[in-house]
matplotlib code that plots the C-alpha trace (Angstrom):
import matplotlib.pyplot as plt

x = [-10.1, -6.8, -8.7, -10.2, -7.3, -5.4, -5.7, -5.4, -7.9, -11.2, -15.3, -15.5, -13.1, -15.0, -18.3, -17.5, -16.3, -19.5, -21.3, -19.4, -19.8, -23.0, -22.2, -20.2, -23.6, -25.7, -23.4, -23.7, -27.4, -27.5, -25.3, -26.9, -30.2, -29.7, -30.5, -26.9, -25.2, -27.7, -28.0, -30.2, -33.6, -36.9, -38.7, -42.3]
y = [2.7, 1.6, -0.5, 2.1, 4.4, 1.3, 1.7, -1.7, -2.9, -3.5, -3.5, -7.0, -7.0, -3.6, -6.0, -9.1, -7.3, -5.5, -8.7, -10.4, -7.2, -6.4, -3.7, -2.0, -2.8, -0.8, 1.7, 2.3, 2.3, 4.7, 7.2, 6.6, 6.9, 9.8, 13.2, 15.0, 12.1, 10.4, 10.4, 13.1, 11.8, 13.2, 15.3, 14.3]
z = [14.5, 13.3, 10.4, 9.3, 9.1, 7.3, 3.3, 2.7, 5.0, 2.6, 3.1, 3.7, 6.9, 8.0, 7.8, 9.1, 12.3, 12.6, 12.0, 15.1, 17.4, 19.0, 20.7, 17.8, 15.5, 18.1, 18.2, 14.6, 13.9, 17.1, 15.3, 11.8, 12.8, 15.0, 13.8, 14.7, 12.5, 10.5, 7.0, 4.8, 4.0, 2.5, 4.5, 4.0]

ax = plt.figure().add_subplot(projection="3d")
ax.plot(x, y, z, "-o")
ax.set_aspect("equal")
plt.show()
């Protein structure tokens, strides 16, 4: 949390900590894929 609140800190710091973390990584894809916080898509 602190990185991200840290204007200097960049994309690739952001991804190469989610790359070493698998339990961050899972974290994320729950909450992007979920339909509360997940991204808008086509409806099809």
């Amino acid at each position: 949390m602190t990185l991200l609140n840290d204007p200097d800190c960049g994309m690739s710091v952001l991804s190469d900590i989610i790359r070493h973390e698998p339990a961050l990584t899972v974290n994320l894809l729950k909450l992007a894929n979920s339909a509360y916080f997940g991204l808008p898509g086509k409806n099809e």
